[in-house]
SERO-4910 file (N, C-alpha, C, O; in steps of 0.05 Angstrom, whole numbers):
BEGIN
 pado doro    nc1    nc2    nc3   cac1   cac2   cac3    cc1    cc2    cc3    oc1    oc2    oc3
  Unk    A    551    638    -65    522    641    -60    516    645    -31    520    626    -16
  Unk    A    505    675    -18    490    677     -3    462    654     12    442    654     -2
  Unk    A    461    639     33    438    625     35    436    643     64    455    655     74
  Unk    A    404    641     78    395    639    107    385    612    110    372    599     93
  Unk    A    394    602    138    378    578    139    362    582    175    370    593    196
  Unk    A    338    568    169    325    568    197    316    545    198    306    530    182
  Unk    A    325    541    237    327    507    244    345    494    244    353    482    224
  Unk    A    359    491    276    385    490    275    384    457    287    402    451    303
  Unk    A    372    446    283    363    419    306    381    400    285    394    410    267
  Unk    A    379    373    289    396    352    285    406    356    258    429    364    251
  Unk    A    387    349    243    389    364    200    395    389    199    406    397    178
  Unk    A    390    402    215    398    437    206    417    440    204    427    451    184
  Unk    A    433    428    232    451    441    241    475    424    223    497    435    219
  Unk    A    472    409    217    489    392    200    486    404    175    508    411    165
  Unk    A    456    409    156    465    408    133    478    438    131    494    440    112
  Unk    A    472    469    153    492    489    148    519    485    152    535    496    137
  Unk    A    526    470    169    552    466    167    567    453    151    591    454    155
  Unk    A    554    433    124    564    433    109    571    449     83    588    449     65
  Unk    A    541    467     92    536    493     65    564    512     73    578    522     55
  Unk    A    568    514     99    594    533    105    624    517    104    644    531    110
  Unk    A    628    492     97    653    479     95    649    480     64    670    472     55
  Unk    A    633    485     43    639    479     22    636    503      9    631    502    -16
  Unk    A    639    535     27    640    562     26    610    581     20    608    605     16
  Unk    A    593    565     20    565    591     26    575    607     47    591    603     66
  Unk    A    560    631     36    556    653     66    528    639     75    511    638     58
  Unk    A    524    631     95    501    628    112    494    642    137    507    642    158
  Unk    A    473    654    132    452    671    154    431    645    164    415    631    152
  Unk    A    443    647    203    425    631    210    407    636    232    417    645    253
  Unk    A    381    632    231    357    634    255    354    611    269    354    590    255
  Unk    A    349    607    299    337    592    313    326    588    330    344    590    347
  Unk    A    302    580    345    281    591    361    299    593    390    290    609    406
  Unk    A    324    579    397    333    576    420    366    582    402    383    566    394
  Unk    A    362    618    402    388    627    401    418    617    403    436    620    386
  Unk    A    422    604    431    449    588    428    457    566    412    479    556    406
  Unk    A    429    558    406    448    537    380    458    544    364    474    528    354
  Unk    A    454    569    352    470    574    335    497    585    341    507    597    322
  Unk    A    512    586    363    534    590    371    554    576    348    566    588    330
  Unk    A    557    542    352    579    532    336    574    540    306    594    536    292
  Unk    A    555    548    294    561    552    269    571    586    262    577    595    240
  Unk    A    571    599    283    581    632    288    612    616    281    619    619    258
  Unk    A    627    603    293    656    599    304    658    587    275    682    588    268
  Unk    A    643    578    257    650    558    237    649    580    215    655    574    193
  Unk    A    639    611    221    631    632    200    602    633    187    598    633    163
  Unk    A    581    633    207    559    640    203    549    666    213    556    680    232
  Unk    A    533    670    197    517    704    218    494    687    223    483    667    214
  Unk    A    489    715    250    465    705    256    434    725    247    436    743    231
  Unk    A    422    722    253    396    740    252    381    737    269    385    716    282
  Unk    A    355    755    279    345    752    309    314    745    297    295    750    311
  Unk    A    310    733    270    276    727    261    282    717    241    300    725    226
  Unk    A    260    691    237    262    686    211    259    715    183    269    714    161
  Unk    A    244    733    194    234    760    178    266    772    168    275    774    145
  Unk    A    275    777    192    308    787    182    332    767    164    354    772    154
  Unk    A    312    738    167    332    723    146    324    730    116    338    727     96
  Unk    A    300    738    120    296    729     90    296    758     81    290    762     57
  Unk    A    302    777     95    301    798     86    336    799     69    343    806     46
  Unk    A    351    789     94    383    798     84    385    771     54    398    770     33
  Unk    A    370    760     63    383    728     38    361    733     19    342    748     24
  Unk    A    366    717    -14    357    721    -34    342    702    -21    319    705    -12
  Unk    A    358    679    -20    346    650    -13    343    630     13    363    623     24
  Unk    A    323    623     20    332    621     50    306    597     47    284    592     36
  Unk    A    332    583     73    323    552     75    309    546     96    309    566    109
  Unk    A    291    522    111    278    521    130    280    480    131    276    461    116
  Unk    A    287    486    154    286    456    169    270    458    196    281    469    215
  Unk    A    243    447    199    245    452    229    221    426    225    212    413    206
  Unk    A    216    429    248    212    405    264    181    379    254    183    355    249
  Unk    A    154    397    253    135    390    244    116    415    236    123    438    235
  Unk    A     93    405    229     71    424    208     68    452    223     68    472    210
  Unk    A     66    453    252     56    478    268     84    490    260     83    512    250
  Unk    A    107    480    262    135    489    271    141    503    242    157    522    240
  Unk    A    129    494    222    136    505    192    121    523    189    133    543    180
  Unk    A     85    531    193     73    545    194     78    573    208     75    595    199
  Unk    A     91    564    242     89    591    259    113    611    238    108    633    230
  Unk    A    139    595    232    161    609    221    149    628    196    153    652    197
  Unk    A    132    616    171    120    638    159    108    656    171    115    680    173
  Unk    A     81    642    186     56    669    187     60    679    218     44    696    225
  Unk    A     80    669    238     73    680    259     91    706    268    104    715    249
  Unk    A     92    716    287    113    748    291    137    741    270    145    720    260
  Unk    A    148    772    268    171    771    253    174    738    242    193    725    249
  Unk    A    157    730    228    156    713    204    164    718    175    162    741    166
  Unk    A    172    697    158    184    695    133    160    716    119    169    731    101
  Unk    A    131    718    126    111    733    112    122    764    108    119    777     87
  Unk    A    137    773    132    136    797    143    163    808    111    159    829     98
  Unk    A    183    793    105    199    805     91    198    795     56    213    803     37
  Unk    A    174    776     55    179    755     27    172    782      4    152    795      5
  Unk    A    191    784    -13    185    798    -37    188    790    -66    185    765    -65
  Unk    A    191    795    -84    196    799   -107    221    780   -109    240    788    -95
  Unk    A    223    761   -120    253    758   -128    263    736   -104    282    721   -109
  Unk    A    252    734    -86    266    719    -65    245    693    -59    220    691    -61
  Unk    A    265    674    -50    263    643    -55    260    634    -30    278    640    -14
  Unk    A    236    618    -19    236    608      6    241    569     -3    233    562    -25
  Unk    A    247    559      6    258    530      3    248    519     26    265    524     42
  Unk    A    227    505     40    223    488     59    237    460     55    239    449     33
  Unk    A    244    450     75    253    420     75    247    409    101    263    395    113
  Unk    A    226    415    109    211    407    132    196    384    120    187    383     96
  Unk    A    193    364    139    171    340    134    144    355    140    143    369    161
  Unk    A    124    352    123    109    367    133     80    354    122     89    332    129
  Unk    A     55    348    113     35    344     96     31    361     76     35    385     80
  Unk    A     20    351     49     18    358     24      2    388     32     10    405     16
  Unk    A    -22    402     56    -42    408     60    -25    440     71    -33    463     67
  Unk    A     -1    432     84     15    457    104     24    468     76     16    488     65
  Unk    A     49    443     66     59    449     49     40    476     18     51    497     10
  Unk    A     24    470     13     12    481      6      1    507     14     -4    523     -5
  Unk    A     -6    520     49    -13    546     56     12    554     49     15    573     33
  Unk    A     33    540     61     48    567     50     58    574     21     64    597     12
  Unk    A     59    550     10     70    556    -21     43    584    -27     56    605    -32
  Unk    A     15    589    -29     -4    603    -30     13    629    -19     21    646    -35
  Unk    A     19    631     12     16    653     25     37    664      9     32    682     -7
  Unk    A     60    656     11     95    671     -7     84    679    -25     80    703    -25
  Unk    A     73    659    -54     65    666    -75     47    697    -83     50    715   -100
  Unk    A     24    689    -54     10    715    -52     24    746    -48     16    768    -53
  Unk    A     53    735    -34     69    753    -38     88    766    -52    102    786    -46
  Unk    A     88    750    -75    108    754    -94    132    739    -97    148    740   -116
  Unk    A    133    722    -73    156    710    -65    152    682    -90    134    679   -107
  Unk    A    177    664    -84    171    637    -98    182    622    -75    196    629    -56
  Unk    A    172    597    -80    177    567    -66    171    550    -78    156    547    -97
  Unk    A    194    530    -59    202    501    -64    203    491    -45    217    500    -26
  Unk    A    185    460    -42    183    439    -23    212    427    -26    222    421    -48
  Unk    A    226    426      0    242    404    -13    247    383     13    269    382     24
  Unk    A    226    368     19    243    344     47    259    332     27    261    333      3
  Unk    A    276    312     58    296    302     55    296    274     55    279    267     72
  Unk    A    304    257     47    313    230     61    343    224     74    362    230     59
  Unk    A    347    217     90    365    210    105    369    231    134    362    255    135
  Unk    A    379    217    153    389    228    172    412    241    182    425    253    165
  Unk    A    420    241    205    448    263    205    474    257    197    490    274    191
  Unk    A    479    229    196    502    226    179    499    232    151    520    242    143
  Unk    A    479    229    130    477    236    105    484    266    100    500    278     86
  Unk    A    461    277    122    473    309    122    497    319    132    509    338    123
  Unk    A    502    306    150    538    316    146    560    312    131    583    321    132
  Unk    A    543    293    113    563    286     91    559    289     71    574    278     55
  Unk    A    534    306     57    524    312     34    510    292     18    509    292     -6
  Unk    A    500    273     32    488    249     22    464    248     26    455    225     27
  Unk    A    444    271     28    408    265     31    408    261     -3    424    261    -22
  Unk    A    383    259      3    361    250    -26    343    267    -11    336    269     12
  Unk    A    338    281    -42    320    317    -35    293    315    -53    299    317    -77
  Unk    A    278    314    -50    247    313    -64    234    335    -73    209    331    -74
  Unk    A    240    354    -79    232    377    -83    206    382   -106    204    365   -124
  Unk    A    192    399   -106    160    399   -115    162    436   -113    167    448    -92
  Unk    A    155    450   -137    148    476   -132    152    481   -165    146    467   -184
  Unk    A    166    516   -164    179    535   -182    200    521   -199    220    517   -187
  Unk    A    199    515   -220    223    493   -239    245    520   -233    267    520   -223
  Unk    A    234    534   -241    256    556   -239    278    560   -212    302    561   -213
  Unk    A    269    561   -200    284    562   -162    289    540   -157    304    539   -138
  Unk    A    280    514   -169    300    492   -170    329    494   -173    349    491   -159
  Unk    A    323    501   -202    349    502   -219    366    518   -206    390    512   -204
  Unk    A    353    545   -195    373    562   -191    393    563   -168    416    571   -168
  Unk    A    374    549   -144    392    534   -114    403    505   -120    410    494    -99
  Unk    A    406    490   -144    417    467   -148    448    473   -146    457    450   -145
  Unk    A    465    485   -145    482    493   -133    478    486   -100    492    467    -96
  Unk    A    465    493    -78    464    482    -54    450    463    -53    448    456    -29
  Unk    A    437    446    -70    416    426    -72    450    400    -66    456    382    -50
  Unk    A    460    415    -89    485    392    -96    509    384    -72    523    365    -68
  Unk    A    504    407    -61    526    401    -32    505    387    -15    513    366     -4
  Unk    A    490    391    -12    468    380     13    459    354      5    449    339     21
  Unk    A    462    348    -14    445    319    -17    468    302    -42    489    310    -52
  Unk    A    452    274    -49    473    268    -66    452    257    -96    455    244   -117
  Unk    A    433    268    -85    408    270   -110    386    285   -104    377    287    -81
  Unk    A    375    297   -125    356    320   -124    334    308   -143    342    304   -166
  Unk    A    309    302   -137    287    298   -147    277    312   -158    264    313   -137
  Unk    A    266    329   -173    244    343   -183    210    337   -190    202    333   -213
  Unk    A    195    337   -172    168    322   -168    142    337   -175    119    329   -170
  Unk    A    150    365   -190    124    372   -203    112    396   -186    126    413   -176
  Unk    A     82    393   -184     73    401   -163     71    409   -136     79    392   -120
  Unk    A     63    433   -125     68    437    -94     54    412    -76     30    405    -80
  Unk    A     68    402    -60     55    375    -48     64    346    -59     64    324    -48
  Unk    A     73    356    -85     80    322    -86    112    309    -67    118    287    -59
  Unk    A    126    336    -66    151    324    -50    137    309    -20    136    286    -12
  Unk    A    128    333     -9    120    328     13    104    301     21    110    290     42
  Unk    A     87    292      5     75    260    -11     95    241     -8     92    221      6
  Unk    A    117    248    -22    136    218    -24    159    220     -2    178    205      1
  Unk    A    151    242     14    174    242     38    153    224     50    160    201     45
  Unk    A    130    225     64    116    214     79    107    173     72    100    153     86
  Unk    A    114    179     43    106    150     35    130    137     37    129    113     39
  Unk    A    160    151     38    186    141     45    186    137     73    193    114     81
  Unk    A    180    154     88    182    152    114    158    125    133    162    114    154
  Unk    A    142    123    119    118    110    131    139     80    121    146     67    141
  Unk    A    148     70     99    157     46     87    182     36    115    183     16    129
  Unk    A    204     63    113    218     60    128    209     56    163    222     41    177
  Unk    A    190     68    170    181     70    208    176     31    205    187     17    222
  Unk    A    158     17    181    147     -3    183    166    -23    185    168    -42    201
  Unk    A    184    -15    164    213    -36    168    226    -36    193    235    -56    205
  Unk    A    228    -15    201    240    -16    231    232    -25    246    250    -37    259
  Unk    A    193    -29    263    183    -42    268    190    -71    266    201    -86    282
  Unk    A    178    -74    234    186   -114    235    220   -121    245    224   -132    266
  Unk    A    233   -115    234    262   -105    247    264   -112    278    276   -131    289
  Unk    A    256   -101    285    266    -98    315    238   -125    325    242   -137    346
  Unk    A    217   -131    312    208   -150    329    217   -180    316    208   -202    323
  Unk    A    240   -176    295    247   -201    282    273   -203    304    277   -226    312
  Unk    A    288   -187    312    304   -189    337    294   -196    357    300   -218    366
  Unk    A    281   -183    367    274   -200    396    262   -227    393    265   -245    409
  Unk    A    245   -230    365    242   -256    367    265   -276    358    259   -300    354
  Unk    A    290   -267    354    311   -286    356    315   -290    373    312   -314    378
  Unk    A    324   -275    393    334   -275    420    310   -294    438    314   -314    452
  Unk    A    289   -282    434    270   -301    451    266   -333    442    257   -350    457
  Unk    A    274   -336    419    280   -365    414    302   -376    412    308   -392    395
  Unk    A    314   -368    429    343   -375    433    373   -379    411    394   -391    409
  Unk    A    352   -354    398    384   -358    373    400   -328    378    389   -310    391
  Unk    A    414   -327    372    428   -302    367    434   -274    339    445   -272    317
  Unk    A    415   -255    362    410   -236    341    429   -224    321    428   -213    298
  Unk    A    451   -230    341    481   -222    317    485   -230    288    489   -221    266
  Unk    A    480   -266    307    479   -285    264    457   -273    251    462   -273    227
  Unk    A    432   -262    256    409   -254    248    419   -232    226    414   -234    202
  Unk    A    434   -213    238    446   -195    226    464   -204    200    463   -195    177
  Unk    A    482   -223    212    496   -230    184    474   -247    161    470   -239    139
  Unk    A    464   -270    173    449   -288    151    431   -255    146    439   -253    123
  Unk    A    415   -232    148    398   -212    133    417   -207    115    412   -212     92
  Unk    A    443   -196    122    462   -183    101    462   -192     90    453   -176     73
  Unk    A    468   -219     74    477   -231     59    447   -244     38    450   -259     19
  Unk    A    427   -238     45    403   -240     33    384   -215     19    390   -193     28
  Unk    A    364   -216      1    356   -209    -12    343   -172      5    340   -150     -5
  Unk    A    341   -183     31    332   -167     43    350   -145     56    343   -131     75
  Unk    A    382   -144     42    399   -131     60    394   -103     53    387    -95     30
  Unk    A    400    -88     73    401    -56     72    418    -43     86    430    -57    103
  Unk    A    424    -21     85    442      3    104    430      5    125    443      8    145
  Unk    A    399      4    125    392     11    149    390    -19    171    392    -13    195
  Unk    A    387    -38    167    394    -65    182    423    -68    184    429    -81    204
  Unk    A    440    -61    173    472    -58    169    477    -39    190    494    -44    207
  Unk    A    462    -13    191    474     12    207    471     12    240    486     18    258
  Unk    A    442      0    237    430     10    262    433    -17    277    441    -14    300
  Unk    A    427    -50    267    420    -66    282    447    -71    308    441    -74    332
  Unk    A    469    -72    301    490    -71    329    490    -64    345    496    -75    366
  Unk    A    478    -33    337    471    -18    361    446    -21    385    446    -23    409
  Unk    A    425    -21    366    401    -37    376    403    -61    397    393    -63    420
  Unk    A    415    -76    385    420   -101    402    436    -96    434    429   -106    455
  Unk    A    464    -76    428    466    -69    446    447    -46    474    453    -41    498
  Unk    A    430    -40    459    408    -19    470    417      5    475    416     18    496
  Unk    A    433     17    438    440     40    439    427     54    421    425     44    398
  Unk    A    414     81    428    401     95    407    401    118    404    381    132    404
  Unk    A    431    126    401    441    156    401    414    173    374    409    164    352
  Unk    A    406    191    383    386    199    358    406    216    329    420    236    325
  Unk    A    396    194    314    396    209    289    372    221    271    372    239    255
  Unk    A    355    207    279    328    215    265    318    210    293    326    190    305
  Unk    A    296    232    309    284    217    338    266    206    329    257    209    306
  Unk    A    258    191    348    234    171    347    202    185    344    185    177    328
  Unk    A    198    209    363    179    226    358    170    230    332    147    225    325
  Unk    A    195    242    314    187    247    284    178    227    263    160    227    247
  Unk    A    196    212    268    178    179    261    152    170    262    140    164    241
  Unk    A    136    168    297    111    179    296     94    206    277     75    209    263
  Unk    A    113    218    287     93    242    274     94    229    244     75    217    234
  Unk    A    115    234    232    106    222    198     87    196    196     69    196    180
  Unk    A     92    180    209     79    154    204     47    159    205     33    149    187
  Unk    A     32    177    232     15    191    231      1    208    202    -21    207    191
  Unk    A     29    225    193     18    229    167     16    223    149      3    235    131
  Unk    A     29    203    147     23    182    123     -6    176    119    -21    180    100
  Unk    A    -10    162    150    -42    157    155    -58    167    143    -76    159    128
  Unk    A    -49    188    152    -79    208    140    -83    223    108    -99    238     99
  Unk    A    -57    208     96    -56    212     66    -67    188     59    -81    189     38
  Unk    A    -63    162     74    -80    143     68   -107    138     64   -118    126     46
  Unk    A   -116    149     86   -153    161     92   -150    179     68   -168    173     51
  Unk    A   -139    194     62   -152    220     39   -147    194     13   -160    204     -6
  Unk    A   -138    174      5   -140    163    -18   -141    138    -18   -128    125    -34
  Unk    A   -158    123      3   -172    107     13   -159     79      8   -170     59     -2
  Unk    A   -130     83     19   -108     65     16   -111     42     43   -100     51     63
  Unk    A   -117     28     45   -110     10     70    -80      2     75    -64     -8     60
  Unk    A    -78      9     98    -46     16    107    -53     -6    140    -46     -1    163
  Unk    A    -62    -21    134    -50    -38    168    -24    -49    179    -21    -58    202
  Unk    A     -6    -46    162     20    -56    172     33    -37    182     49    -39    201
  Unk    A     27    -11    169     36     27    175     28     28    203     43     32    223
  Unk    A     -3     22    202    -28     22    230    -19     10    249    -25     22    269
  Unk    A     -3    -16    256     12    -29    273     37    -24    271     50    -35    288
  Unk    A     53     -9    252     80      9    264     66     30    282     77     33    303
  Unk    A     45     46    279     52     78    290     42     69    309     42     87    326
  Unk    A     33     50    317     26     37    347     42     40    370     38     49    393
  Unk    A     67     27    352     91      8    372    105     40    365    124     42    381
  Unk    A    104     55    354    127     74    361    107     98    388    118    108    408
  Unk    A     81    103    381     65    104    401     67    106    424     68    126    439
  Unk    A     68     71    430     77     59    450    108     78    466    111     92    487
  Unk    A    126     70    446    151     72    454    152    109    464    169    115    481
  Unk    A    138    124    456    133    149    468    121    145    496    128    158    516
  Unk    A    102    128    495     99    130    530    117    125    543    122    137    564
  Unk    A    129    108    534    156     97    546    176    117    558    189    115    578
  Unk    A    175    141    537    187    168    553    210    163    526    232    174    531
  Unk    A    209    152    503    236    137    481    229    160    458    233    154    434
  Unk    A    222    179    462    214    197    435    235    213    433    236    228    413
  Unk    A    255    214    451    273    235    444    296    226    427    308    238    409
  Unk    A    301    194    439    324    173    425    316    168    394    294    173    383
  Unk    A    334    158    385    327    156    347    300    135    356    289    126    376
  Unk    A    298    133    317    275    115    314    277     88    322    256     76    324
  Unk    A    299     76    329    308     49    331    294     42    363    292     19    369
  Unk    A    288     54    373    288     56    400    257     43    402    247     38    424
  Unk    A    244     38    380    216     22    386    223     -9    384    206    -27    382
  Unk    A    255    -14    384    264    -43    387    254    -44    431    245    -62    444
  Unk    A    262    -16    438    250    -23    455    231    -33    470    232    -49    489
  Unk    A    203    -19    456    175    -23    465    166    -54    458    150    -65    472
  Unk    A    179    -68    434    182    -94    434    197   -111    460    187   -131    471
  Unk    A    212   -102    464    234   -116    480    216   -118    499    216   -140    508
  Unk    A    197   -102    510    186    -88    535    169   -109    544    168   -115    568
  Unk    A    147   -126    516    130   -139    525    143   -169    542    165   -178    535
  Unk    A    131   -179    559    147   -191    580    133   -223    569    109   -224    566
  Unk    A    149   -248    564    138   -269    545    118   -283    565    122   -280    589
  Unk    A    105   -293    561     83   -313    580    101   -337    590    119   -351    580
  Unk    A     86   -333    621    105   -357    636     92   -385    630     69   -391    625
  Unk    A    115   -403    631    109   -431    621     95   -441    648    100   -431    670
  Unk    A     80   -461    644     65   -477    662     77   -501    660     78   -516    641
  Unk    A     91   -502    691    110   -529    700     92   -555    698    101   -577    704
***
């Protein structure tokens, strides 16, 4: 199977290079041409527009960054608009709102084209190892028919109905997860500030009701104040943001969401938006404790 993929950033670039270790031909676009160098050497082509991907591919994939970044790739110059025809399959897997997600499923459609929502869950080790969880929402048909690359890229494929509903439970996954990380990182410093040690913190969580991969993966590192990005912190905001505002559209009270996207907020002033999400253990760490009165 022929794929194009556009969006070569942390998920991209990982999940083509698994599509090309497990033998797709992949055609790849990306707004800053040299990234796609290592996947040339790994046996990728390249193309000089999203327009020329989707022209040469039946089917062609899209990872990029947020809602403007998924929009310009359809409707703007040599855009996905310029080549979508008859027969050919656009696949988004951009985090994006139910609202984007939707112009374009419209615009392709208007063109003859078909689509499928499909975000992801997990970050760059899942995608390098074929381990996302894929939410997909569109054409039952163009499901079925890229479940073949669905199956290398992830290690479960959702099927969610409607255009927008993937896009929905990426954001309601993602908002659950930014909040855990939050309490997370301020249940660490408040070990440390009460003089216990965040390490045992780590073991007595494991071993309780509340254990996860993600307190398992990340907290070591954290503690040490390392936050190589796997997911950045930026995108975290940005989703947690849109959660928000799926909240306001269905008049959900979200204050615990409302005091995560704060502290990750925060942690952007900080200049921490580039480092993973973990990195709002910083903006915690940051606040300085009240001095005792001798």
């Amino acid at each position: 199977m022929e794929v194009g993929f556009l969006g070569l950033g942390i998920m991209g670039k990982a999940i083509s290079m698994n599509l090309l270790r497990h033998g797709f031909k992949v055609t790849v676009w990306n707004r800053t041409l040299s990234k796609c160098d290592e996947l040339v050497e790994h046996g990728a082509s390249v193309a000089e527009s999203p327009a020329a991907v989707v022209k040469k591919c039946k089917y062609t994939i899209a990872m990029l960054s947020d809602p403007s970044a998924a929009l310009a790739v359809v409707f703007g110059k040599d855009g996905i608009l310029e080549h979508i025809s008859g027969g050919k399959g656009y696949i988004d897997m951009s985090t994006v709102d139910a609202d984007t997600s939707s112009k374009i499923f419209e615009a392709i459609t208007k063109k003859g084209g078909r689509f499928l929502e499909a975000p992801v869950s997990g970050s760059k080790k899942p995608a390098e190892d074929g381990q996302l969880v894929i939410l997909t929402a569109g054409e039952q048909a163009l499901y079925e028919e890229v479940l073949p690359a669905l199956n290398v890229i992830g290690k479960k494929s959702f099927y969610l109905g409607q255009v927008g509903n993937g896009a929905k439970m990426k954001l309601v996954v993602n908002m659950i997860m930014g909040s855990m990380m939050n309490a997370f990182s301020e249940g660490l410093v408040l070990a440390g500030r009460s003089g216990l040690d965040p390490c045992v913190l780590l073991d007595v969580l494991d071993l309780g009701g509340i254990a996860n991969p993600m307190f398992r993966l990340k907290g070591p590192a954290m503690i040490q104040g390392s936050h190589s990005p796997a997911f950045p912190l930026k995108h975290q905001q940005k989703d947690m943001r849109l959660a928000l505002a799926l909240g306001d559209e269905t008049a959900v009270s979200m204050p615990v969401a409302a005091a995560a996207n704060e502290a990750f907020k925060k942690a952007r002033s900080m200049g921490l938006g580039e480092l993973d999400f973990s990195a709002v253990y910083e903006s915690v760490k940051a606040i300085e404790p009240p001095s005792k009165i001798e």
